[in-house]
Structures are given as C-alpha cells and as structure tokens.
GUVEX-932026 format. One record per residue (C-alpha): y, x, z; chain; residue number from 0. Coordinates in nm, 4 decimals, always signed. Each point is the difference from the previous one (the first is absolute). Example, Ala and Ser with C-alpha at 12.3 -4.5 7.8 and 13.67 -1.06 7.14 Angstrom:
BEGIN
@Y: -0.4500; X: +1.2300; Z: +0.7800; chain: A; n: 0
@Y: +0.3440; X: +0.1370; Z: -0.0660; chain: A; n: 1
% end
This chain:
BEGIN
@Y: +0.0000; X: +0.0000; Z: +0.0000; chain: A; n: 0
@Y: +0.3432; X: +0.1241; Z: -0.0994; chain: A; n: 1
@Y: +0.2495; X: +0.0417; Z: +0.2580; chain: A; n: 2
@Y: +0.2684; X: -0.2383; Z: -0.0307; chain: A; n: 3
@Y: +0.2924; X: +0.1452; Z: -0.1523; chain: A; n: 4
@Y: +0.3399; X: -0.0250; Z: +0.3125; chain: A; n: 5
@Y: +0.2362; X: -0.1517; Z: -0.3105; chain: A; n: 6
@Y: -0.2544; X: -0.2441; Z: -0.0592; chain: A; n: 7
@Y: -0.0703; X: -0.1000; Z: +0.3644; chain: A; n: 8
@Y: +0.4184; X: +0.0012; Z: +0.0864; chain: A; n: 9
@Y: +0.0886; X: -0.1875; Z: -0.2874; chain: A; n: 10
@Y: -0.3134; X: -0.2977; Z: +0.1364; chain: A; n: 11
@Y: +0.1805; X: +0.0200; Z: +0.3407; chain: A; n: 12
@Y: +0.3762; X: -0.0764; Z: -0.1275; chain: A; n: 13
@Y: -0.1713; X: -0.2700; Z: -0.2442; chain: A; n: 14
@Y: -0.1836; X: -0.1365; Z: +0.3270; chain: A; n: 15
@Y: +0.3257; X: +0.0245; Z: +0.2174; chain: A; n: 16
@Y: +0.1831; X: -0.1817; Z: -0.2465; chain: A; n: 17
@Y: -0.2281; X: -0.2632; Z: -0.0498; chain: A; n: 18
@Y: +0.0421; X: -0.0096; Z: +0.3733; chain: A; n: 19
@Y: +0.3424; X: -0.0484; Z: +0.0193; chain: A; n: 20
@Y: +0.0112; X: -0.1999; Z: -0.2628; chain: A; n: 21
@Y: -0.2852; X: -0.2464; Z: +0.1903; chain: A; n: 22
@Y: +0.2010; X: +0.0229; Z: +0.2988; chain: A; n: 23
@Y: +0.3357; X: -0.1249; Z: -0.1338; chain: A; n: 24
@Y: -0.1011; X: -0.2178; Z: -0.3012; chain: A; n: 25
@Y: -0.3395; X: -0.0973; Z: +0.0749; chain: A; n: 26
@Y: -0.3387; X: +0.0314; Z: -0.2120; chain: A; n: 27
@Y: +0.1289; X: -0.1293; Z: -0.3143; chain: A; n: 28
@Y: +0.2513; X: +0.2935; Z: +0.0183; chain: A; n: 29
@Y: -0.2621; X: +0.2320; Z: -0.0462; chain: A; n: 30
@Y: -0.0579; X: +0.0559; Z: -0.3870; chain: A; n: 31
@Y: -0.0873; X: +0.3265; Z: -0.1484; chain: A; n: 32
@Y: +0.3633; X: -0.0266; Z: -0.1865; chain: A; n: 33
@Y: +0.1928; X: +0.0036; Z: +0.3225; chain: A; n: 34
@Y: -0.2158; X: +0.1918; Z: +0.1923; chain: A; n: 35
@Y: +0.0347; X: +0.2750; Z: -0.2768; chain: A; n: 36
@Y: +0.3700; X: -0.0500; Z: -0.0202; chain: A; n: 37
@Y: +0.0333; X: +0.0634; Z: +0.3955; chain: A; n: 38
@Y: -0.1835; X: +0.2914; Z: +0.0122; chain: A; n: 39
@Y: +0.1341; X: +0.1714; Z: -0.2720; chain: A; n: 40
@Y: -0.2987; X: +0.0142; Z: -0.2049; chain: A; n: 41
@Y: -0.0964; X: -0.1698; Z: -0.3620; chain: A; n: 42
@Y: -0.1839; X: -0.3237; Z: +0.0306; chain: A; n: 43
@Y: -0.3076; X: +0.1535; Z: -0.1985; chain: A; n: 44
@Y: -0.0668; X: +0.2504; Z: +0.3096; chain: A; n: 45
@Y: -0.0196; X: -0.3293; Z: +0.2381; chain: A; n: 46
@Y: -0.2347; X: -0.1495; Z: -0.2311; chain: A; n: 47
@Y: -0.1759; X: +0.3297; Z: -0.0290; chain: A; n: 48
@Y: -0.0699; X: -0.0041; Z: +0.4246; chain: A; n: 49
@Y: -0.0699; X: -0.3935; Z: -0.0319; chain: A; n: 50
@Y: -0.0706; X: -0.1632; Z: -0.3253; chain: A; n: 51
@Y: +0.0569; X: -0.3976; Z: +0.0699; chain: A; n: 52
@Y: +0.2705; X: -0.1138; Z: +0.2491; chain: A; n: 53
@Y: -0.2752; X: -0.1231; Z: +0.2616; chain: A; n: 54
@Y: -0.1060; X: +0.3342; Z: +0.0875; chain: A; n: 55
@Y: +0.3756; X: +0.1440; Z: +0.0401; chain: A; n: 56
@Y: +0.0755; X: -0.2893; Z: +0.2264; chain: A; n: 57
@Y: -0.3192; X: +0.0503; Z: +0.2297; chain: A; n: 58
@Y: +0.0436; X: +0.3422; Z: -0.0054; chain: A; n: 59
@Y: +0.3519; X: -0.0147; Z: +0.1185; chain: A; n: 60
@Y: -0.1001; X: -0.2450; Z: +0.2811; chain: A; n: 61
@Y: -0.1313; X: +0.2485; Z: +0.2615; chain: A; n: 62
@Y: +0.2191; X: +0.0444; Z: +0.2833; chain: A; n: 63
@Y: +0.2792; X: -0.1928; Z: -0.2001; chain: A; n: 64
@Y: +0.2015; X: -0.2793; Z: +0.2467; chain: A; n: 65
@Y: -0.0085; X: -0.3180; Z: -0.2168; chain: A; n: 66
@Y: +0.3377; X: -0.1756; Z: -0.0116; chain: A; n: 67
@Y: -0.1247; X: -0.3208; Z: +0.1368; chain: A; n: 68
@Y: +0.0269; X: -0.2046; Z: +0.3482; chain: A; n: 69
@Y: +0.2315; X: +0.2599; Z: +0.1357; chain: A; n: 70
@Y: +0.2859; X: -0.0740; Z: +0.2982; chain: A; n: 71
@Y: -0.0492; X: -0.3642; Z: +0.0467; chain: A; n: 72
@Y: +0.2761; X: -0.2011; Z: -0.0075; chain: A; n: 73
@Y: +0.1035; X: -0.3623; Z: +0.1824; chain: A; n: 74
@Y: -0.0515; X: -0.2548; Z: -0.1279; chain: A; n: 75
@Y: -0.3805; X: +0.1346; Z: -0.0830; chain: A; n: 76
@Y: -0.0900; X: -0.2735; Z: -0.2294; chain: A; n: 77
@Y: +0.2778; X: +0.1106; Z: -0.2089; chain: A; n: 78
@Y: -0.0919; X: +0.3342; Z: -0.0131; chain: A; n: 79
@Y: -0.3619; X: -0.0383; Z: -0.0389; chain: A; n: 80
@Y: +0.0233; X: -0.2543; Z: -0.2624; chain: A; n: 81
@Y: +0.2636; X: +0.2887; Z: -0.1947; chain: A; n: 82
@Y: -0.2884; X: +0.2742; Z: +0.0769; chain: A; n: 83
@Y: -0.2582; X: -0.1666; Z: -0.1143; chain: A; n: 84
@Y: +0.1845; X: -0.1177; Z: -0.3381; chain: A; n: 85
@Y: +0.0723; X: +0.3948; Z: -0.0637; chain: A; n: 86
@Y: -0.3390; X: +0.0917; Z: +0.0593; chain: A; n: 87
@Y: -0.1416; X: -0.2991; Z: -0.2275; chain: A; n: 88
@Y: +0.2174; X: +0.1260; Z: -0.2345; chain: A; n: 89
@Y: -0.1110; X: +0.3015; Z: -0.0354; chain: A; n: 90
@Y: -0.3757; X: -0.0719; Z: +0.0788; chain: A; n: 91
@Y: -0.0106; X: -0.1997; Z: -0.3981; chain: A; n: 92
@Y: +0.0717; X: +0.3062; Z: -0.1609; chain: A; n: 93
@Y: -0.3090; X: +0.0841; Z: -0.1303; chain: A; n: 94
@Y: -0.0236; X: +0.3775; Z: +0.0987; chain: A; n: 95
@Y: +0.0792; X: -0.1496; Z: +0.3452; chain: A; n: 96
@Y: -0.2159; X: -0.2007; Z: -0.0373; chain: A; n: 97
@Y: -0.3180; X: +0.2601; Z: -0.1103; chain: A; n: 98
@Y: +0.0876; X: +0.2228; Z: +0.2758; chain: A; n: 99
@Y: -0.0265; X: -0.2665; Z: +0.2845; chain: A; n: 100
@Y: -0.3478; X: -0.1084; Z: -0.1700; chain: A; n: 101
@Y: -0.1401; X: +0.3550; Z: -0.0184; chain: A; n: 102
@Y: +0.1123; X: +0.0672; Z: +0.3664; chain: A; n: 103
@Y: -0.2177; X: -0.3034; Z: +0.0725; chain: A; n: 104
@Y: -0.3038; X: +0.1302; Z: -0.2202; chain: A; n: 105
@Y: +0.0214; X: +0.3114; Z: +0.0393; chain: A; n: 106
@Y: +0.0591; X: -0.0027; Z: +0.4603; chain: A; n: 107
@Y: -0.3911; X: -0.1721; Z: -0.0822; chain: A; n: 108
@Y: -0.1239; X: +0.4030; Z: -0.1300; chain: A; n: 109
@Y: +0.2846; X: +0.2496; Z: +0.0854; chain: A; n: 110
@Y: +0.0662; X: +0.1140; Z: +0.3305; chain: A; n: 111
@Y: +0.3176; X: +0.1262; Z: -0.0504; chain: A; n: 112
@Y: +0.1348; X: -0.3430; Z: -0.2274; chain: A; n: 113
@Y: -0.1521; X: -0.1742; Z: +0.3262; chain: A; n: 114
@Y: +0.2417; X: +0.1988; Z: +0.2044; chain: A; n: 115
@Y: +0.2929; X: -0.0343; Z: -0.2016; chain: A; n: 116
@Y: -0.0618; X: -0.4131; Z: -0.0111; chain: A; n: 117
@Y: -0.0570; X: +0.0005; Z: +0.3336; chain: A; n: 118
@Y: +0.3228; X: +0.1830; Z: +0.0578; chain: A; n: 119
@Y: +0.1886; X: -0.2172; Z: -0.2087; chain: A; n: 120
@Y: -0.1414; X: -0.3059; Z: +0.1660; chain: A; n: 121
@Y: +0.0803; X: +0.1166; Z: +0.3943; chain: A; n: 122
@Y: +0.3543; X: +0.0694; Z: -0.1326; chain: A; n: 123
@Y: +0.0878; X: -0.3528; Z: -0.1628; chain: A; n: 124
@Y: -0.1960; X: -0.1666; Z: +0.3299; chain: A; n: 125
@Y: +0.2005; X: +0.2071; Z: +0.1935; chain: A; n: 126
@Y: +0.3078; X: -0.0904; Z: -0.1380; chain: A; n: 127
@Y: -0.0947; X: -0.3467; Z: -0.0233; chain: A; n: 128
@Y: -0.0650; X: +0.0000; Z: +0.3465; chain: A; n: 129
@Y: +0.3556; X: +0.1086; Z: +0.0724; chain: A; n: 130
@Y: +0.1349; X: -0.3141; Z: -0.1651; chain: A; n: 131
@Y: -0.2107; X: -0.1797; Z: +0.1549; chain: A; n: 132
@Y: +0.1190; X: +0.1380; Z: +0.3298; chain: A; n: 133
@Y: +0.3749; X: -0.0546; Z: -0.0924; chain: A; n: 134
@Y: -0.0655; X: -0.3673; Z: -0.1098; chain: A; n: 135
@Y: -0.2048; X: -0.0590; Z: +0.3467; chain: A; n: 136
@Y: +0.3220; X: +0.1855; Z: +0.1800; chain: A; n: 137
@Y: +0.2667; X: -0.1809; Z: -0.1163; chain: A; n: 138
@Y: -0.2198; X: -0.3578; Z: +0.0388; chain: A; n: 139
@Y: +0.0859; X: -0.0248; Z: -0.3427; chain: A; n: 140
@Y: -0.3978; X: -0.1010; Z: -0.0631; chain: A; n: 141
@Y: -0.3487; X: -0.0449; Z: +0.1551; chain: A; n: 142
@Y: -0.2319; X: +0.2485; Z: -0.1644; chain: A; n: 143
@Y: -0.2753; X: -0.1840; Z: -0.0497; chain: A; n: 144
@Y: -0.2809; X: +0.3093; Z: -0.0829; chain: A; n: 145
@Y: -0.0335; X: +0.3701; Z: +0.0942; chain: A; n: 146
@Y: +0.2109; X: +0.2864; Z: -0.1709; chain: A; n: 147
@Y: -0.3401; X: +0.0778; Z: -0.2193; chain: A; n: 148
@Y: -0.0960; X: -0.3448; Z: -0.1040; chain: A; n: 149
@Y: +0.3974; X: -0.0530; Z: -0.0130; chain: A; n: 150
@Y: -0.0235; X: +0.3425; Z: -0.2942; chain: A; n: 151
@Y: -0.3105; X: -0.2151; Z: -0.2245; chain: A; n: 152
@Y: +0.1863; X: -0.2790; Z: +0.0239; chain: A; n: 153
@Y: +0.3246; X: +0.0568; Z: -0.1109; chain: A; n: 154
@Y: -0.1507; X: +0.2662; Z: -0.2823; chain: A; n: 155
@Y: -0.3083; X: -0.0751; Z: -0.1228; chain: A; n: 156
@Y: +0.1017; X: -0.3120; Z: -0.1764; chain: A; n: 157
@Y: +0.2495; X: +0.2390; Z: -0.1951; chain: A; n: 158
@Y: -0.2769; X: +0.2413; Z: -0.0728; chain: A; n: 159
@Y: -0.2318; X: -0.3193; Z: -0.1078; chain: A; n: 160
@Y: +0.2599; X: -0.1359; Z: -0.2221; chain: A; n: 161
@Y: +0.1200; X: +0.3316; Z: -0.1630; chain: A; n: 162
@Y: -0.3392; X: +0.2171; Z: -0.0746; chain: A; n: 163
@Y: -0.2033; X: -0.3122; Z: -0.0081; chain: A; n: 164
@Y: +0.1620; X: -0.2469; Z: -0.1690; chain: A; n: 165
@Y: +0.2527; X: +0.2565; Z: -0.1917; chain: A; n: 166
@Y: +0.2558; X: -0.2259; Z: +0.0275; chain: A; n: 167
@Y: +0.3530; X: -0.0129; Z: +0.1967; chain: A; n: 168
@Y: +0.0541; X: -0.1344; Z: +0.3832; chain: A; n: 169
@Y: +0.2133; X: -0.2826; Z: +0.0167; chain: A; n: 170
@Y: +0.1815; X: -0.0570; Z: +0.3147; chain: A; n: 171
@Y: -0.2172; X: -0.3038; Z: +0.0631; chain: A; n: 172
@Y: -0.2436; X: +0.2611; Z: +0.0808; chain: A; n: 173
@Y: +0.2102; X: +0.1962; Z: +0.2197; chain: A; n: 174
@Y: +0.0939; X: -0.3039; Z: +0.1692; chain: A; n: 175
@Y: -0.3506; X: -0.1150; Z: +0.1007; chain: A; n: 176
@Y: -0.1067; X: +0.3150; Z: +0.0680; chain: A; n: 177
@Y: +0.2662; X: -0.0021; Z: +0.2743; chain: A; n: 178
@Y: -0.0239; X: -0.3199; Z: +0.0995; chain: A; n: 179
@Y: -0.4070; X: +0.1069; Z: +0.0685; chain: A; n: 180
@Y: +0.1832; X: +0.2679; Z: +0.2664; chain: A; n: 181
@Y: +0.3003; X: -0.1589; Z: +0.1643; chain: A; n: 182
@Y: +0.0356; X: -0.3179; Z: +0.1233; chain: A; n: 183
@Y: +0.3886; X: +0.0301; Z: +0.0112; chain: A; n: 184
@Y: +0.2144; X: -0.1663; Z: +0.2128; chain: A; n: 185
@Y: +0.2101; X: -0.2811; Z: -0.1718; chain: A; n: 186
@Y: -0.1314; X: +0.1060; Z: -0.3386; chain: A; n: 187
% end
C-alpha cells in the first residue's frame, strides 16, 4: 500500500472542514461538492475525486459535525419547535439528505462505526429536544405528555417517514400533529 501523499491528505481535511462549516451554518443541503470545493479553495473535480456522489461527501462530513438544529430553545416552544422542525423537513426532501439519513439507518444495522455516528446524532437531537421540553414544562407554557426520547421519535420520525419514504414534502399539517402527539398546550 502506498503511503498517502500529505497534499493529498491536507487538501481531504480543508474539503472536510468546509463541508463542516458549511453543515454547521447552512445545513445538509449546503453541502454540495460545488461549494464545498469553492470554500476550500480547491476545484470541484478533486471533491468528487475523494467522494464521487453527494451522499458520501455529506456522511463523511457528519462525524463530529454539530447539526444546526433544535439549538437554544426559545419561549414560546411551540413556536420554535414548529420553525425547527419546518427547517429540518426542509432540508430532509432533498434527496442527498435524504440518502444519507437512509444509509445511516442501513448501514448502523452492519457498521460499527455508522452505528456510533447515528447513535451520536440521535443522543444530540434527544438531548436538545429534551431541553425544550424542559423550557416549555418551566414556563407552564405546556404539559409534556411523553419522555424526552419518545418526545425525539415523535416529533422526527414522521419527517423521516414522509421524506425518504414517501419522497415527498412535509406539510405543516404534519408538523402540527406531530406536535399536537407531544404537547397538550395550554389554551391551544
């Protein structure tokens, strides 16, 4: 096996740390080898080079990157959530969004490490559910009705469902219920 030559392994770091940043502060549809090339200052046909379809550049940017979603929650948490989950939904229907959250599904079944990074990525949007759910129990603005992990399947899975399953958009009906399954808000 051929060592791996430093220019080639520095320009796959500033690739992945722009697809990073890029994840971070635009979300997963952000991350296309076009922009991700343009960020780090490399042509697009080396990022296609290190990942040939857009799938594999988005899970392999996901490691250790801090999705932009369910962060600081904010009164009045129905509000919030309800904005949240729109700009996740929005993003889930893209279909390279779409193809990574269904291979971190199949492939956490035979991959250790995949399992780890779902796993991850699941603890962090309970987690952050959780601390809505917290605020909205705080301020009395709602009864939680469920636990912080059912709370997580809830208000995502029927996103997930809709976009990799059905490939189609999530109207806010959806959202809606989907809430309406977790809170049982007062004078709403």
């Amino acid at each position: 096996m051929r060592p791996t030559d430093p220019r080639v392994e520095r320009s796959r770091q500033a690739m992945l740390a722009a697809a990073r940043e890029l994840l971070l502060h635009h979300g997963p549809g952000a991350v296309t080898h076009q922009r991700v090339a343009e960020q780090a200052g490399v042509g697009r046909a080396t990022v296609y080079r290190h990942w040939s379809r857009a799938e594999e550049l988005l899970l392999a940017t996901m490691p250790g990157a801090d999705l932009p979603y369910f962060r600081d929650p904010q009164s009045p948490v129905r509000t919030w959530l309800f904005g949240e989950l729109r700009r996740l939904a929005d993003e889930m229907v893209q279909p390279e969004v779409a193809a990574v959250t269904l291979t971190l599904m199949h492939g956490a079944l035979w991959d250790a490490d995949i399992a780890r990074q779902r796993d991850a990525s699941v603890a962090n949007i309970t987690e952050r559910i959780g601390a809505a759910l917290t605020l909205a129990r705080a301020s009395g603005e709602a009864v939680v009705a469920v636990d912080d992990a059912v709370a997580a399947a809830v208000l995502i899975g029927p996103l997930v469902y809709r976009t990799a399953m059905q490939t189609a958009p999530v109207p806010d009906q959806l959202l809606e219920a989907a809430l309406d399954a977790v809170f049982d808000f007062k004078g709403a």
